[in-house]
C-alpha positions in Angstrom: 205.2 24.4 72.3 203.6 25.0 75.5 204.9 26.9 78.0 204.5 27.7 82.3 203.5 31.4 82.4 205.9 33.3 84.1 204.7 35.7 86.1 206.6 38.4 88.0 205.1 39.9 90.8 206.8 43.1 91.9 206.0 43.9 95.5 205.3 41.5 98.0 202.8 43.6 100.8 199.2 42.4 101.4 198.6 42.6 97.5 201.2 40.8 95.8 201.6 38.3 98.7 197.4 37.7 98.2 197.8 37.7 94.2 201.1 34.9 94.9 199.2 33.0 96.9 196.2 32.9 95.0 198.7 31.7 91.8 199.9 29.0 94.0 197.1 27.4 95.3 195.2 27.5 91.6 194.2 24.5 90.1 196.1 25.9 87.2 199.4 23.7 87.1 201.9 26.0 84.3 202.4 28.9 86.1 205.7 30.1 87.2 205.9 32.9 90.4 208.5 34.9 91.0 207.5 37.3 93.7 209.8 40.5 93.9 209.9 42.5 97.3 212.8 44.9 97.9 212.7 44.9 101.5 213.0 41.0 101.8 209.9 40.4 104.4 207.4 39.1 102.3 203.2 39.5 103.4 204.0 43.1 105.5 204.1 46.1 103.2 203.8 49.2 105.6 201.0 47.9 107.5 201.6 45.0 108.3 205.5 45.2 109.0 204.9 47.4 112.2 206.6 46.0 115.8 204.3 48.4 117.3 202.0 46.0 119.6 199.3 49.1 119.6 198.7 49.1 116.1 195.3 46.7 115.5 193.6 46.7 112.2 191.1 48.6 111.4 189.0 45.8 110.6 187.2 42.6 112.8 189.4 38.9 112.6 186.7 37.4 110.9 186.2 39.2 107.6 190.6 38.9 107.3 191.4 35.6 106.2 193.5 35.5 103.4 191.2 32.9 101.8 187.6 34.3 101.0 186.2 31.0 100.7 187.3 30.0 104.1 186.7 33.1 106.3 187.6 31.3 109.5 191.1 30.6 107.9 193.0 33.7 110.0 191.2 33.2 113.4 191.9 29.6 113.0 195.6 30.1 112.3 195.4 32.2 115.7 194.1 29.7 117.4 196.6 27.5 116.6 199.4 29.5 117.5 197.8 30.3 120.9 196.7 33.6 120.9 193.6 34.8 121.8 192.1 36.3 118.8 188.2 35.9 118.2 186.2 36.7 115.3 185.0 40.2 116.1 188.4 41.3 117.6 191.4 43.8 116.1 194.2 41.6 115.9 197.3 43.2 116.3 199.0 44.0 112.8 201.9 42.6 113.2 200.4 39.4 113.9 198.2 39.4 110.8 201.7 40.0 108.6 203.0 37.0 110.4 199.6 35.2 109.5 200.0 36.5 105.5 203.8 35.4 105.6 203.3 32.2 107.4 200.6 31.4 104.9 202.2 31.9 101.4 205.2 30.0 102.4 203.3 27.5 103.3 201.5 27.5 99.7 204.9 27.8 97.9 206.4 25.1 99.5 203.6 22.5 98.4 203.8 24.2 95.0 207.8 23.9 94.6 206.9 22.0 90.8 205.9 25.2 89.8 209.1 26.5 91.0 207.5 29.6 92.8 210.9 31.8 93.7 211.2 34.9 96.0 213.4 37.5 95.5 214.8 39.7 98.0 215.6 42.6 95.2 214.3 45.9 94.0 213.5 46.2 90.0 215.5 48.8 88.5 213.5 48.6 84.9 211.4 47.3 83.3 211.6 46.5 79.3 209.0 45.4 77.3 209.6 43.6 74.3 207.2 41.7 71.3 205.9 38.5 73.5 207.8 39.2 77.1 209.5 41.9 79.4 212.5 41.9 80.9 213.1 43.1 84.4 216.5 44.3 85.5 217.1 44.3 89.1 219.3 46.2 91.1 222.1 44.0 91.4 222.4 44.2 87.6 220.7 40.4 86.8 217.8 40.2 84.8 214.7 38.4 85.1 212.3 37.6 82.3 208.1 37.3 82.7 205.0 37.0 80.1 203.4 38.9 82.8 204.2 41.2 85.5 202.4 42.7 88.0 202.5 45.7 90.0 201.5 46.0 93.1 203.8 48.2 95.0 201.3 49.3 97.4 200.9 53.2 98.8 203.6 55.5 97.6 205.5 58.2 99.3 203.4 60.8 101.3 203.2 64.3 99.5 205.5 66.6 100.9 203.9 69.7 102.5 206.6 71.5 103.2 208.7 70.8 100.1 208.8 74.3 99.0 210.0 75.8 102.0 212.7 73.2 103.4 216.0 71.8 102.1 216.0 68.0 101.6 218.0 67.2 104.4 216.6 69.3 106.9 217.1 66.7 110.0 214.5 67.5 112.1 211.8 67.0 109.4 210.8 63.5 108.6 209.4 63.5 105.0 208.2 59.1 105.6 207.1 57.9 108.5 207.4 54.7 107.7 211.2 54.2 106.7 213.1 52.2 109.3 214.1 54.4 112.3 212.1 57.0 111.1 211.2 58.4 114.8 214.3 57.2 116.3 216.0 60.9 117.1 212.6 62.4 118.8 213.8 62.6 122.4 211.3 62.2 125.6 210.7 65.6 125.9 210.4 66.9 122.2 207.6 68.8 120.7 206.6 67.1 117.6 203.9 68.4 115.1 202.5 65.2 112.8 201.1 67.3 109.8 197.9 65.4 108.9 195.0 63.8 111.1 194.1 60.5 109.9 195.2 56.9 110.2 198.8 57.9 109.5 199.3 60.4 112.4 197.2 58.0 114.5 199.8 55.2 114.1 202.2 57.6 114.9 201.0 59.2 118.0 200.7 55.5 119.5 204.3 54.4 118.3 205.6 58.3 119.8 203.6 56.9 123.2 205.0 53.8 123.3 208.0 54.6 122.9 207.9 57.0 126.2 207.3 60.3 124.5 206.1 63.0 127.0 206.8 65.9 124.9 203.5 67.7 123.2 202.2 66.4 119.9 200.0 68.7 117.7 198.4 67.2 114.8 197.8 69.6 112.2 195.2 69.6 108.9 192.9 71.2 106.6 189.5 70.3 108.4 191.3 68.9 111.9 188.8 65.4 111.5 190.1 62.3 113.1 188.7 59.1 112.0 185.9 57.4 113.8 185.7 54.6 115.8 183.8 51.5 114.8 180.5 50.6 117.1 181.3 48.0 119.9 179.3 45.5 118.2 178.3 45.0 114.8 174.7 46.2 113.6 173.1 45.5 110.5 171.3 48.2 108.3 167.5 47.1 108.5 166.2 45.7 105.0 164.1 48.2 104.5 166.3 51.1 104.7 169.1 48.8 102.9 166.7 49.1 99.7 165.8 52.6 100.3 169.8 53.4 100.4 170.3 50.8 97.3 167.8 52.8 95.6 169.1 56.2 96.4 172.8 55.2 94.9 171.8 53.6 92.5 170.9 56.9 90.2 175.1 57.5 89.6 174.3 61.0 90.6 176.7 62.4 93.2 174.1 64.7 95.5 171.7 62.0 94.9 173.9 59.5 96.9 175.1 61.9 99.9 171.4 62.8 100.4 170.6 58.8 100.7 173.3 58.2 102.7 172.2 61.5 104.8 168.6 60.0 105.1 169.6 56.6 105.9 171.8 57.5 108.9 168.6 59.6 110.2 166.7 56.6 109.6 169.0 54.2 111.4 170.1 56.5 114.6 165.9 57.3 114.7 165.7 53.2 115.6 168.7 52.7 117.5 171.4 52.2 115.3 174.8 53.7 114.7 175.9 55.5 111.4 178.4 52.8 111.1 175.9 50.5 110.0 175.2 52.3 106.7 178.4 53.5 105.5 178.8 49.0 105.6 176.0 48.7 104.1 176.9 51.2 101.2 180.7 49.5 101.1 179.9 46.5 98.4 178.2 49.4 96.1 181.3 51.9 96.8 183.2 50.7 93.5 179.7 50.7 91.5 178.6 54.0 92.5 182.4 55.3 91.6 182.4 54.0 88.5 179.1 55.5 87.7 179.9 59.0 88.3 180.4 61.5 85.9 184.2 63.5 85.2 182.8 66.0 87.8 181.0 64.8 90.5 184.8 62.7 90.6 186.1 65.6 91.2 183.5 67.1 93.5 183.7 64.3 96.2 187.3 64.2 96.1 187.9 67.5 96.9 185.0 68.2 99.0 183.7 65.2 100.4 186.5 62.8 100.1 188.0 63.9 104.0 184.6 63.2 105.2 184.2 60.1 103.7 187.9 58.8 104.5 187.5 59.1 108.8 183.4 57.4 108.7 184.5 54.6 105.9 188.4 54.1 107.8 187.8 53.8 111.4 189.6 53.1 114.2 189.3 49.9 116.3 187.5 51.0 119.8 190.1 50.9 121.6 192.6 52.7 119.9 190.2 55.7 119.5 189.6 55.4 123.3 193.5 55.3 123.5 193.6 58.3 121.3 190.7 60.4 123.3 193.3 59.5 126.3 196.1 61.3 125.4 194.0 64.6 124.3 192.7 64.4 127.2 195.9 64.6 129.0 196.7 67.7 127.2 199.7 65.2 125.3 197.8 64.9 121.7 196.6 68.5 120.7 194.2 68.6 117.2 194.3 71.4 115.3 192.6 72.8 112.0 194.7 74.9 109.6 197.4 74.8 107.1 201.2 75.6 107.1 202.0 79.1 105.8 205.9 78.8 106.1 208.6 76.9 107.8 212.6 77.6 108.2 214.9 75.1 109.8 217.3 76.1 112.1 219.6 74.0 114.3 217.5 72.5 116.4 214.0 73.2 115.9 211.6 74.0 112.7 210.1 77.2 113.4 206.7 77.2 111.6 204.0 79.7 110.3 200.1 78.6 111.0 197.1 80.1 110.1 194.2 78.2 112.3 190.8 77.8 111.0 188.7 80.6 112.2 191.2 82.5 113.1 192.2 86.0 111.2 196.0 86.8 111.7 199.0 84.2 111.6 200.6 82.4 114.6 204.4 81.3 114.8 205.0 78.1 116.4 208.5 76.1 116.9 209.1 72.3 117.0 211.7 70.6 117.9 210.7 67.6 115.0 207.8 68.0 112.3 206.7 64.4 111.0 204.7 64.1 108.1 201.6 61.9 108.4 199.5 63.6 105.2 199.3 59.6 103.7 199.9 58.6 100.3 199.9 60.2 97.3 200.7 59.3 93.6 201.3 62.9 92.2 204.7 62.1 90.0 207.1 63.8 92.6 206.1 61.5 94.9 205.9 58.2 92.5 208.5 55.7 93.5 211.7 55.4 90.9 210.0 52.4 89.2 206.8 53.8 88.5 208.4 57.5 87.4 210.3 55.9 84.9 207.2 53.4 83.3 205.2 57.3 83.6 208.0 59.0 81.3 207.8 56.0 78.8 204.1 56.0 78.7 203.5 52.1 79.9 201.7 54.0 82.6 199.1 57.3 82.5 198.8 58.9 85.8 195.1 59.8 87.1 194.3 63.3 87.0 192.7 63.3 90.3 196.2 61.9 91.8 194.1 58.8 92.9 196.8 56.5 91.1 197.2 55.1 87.6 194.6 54.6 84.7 193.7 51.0 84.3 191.4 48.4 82.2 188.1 46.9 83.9 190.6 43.8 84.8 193.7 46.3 86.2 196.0 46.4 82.9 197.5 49.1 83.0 196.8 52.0 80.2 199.6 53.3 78.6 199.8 56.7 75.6 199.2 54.2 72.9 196.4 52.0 74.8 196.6 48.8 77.2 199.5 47.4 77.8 199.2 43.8 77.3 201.0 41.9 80.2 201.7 45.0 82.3 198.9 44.6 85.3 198.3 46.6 88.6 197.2 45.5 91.7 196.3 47.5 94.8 195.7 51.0 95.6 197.1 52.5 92.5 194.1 50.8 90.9 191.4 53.1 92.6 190.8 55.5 90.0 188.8 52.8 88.6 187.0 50.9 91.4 187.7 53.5 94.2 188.2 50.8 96.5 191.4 49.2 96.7 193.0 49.7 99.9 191.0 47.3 102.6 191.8 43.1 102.7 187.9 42.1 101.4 188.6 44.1 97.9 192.2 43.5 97.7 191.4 40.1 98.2 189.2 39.6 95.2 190.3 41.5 92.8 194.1 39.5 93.4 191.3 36.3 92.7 190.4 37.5 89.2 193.6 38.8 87.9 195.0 35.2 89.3 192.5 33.7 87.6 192.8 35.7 84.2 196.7 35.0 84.6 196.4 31.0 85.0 193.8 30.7 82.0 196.3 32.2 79.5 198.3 29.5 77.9 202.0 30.8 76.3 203.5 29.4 73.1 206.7 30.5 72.7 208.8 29.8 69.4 211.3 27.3 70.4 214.5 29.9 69.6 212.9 32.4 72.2 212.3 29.3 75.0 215.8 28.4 74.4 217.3 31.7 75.0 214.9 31.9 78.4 215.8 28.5 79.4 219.7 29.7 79.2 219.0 32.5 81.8 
């Protein structure tokens, strides 16, 4: 007997709500979508579900349309709407998660004989059994899929300071991004945002629109902020595009930085900006990872990785000029270093820095400390879902910390092998492909695995379909 494929989608940010959409819109016409997101606003994840009318992504309008065969499909939802966006502008962010909202609703409700469901819910557990799983959520009801999907987005930042404060020490904020997570800094409050990328960036703005006046030091390792992307959009030169290809193409680490060294010598010698290679090298990024050895993996991520992060991530012009504003009115101080100690008292964090360059210690007192060092996926910081599929071994953490270990088509890899069924999506996929954080990858790869998931065809034995239909 043949069967819809149900597929449960857990997590509803820019990946699940692409992956949903693209299951909707298929061709394919037995496939069931139940889309799972725990904070009930579907197509936001914690990018897009800012209020923060200063926070623009970090890429142009044109190359964000949720549809990769129609790339005019975002600005032309803009348009529509009235607002001013063109095709090389950074739209706000807020308005691309109404965009990615506004757009899968739209799909599920031309799709409703599919019987595509959201769920305002978080998944306790997850069980896997001979030919489906069974996912319990919170509220103790229990939903069964032939495949589910992943795609829970960035997890918790790491904690830097873990070892030295208490877990409710008030005046540290561990998440930036839970609700009403700056709400207690006052006008006049010192705040230090551990970390300098886009993270403490985002931060900083929301801080300054929200009135702050106090000073803000941004502390890390190296002290790099991320660039800012050219004014206009250059093209690498063919010539040195082959030359670059050629250099990459060896799956040798040094081999790679040197052509990338040469080729932004060769492009600033005619006129052009770095930024113009690092896009250049972007389609390759994922072939190039996958290419490297063990060790150059490890190489780049602990020594090149920061560099790579503020050239390939870059900041929309205006917000870096925004940024360069408040330094220089002495508001936004940068600093290079690391945290040496902390002690909470009641109403400050009283800190001990040792600067870059710098031989003895210096004491320094906060009145908030907000932790902007981005995501990681060491097991402390995994979310309850994912800690629990680690300790069953349905899922292998990366060595590196870049996420979990995955097939060529993002199922996941579990003690005893793949896990048929079990798929990721999203950034926990980059120890594969390395790139799996920005729309244009996010964006295809939710293509193929929608794809892969509409081809299969279930046939269930009629006892089992009986038992599912009772649910």
């Amino acid at each position: 007997m043949r069967e819809q494929q149900r597929v449960a989608i857990v997590g509803a940010g820019f990946s699940g709500a692409a992956l949903a959409a693209r299951l909707l819109a298929h061709e394919s016409d037995h496939v069931h979508v139940t889309l799972v997101e725990a904070s009930g606003r579907f197509g936001r994840g914690a990018a897009y579900g800012t209020h923060c009318a200063e926070h623009l992504l970090n890429t142009r309008a044109d190359r964000m349309s949720l549809h990769a065969e129609d790339p005019e499909h975002f600005v032309r939802w803009c348009r529509g709407r009235g607002l001013a966006i063109g095709h090389a502008d950074f739209a706000p962010r807020r308005i691309y998660g109404d965009y990615v909202e506004s757009t899968l609703r739209t799909l599920a409700e031309g799709a409703r004989a599919r019987r595509a469901t959201f769920l305002h819910a978080r998944i306790a557990g997850i069980e896997r059994a001979t030919q489906e799983f069974e996912l319990t959520l919170d509220d103790g009801r229990a939903l069964r899929a032939d495949s589910v999907v992943l795609a829970t987005g960035h997890p918790l930042p790491a904690d830097p300071l873990a070892r030295w404060l208490p877990p409710d020490a008030r005046r540290y904020v561990r998440d930036p991004w839970c609700t009403a997570a700056l709400d207690g800094i006052g006008a006049e409050d010192s705040v230090l945002l551990l970390g300098t990328g886009l993270t403490m960036v985002d931060t900083a703005l929301s801080l300054a629109a929200r009135g702050h006046r106090g000073r803000i030091d941004a502390l890390s390792r190296r002290g790099l902020l991320p660039r800012a992307h050219a004014p206009v959009v250059q093209l690498l030169p063919r010539d040195l595009h082959e030359e670059l290809e050629r250099g990459v193409a060896r799956g040798n680490l040094r081999c790679a930085l040197r052509a990338v060294r040469r080729a932004v010598a060769a492009a600033e010698a005619r006129g052009l900006g770095w930024q113009c290679v690092i896009d250049a090298l972007r389609p390759r990024t994922s072939a190039l990872w996958s290419r490297l050895v063990a060790g150059d993996r490890r190489r780049f991520v602990e020594r090149a990785r920061p560099y790579w992060d503020v050239h390939r991530h870059r900041l929309p012009p205006s917000t870096a000029a925004r940024i360069e504003e408040l330094s220089a009115a002495g508001r936004l101080r940068v600093l290079a270093g690391r945290v040496q100690g902390a002690a909470s008292c009641a109403q400050a964090i009283d800190l001990e820095l040792r600067l870059r360059g710098q031989a003895g210690g210096l004491r320094e007192r906060y009145a908030w400390i907000v932790n902007c060092t981005g995501t990681s996926f060491d097991k402390r910081s995994s979310r309850g879902l994912e800690r629990q599929l680690l300790e069953r071994g349905l899922l292998i953490a990366d060595p590196l910390g870049l996420g979990y270990l995955t097939t060529a088509n993002g199922t996941a890899l579990g003690t005893r092998g793949p896990v048929p069924g079990l798929h990721l999506l999203g950034p926990a996929c980059r120890p594969r492909w390395w790139e799996h954080t920005a729309v244009p990858e996010l964006r295809e790869q939710a293509r193929a695995l929608a794809d892969e998931l509409a081809r299969r065809q279930i046939v269930r034995a009629p006892a089992i379909a009986r038992a599912a239909q009772g649910l």
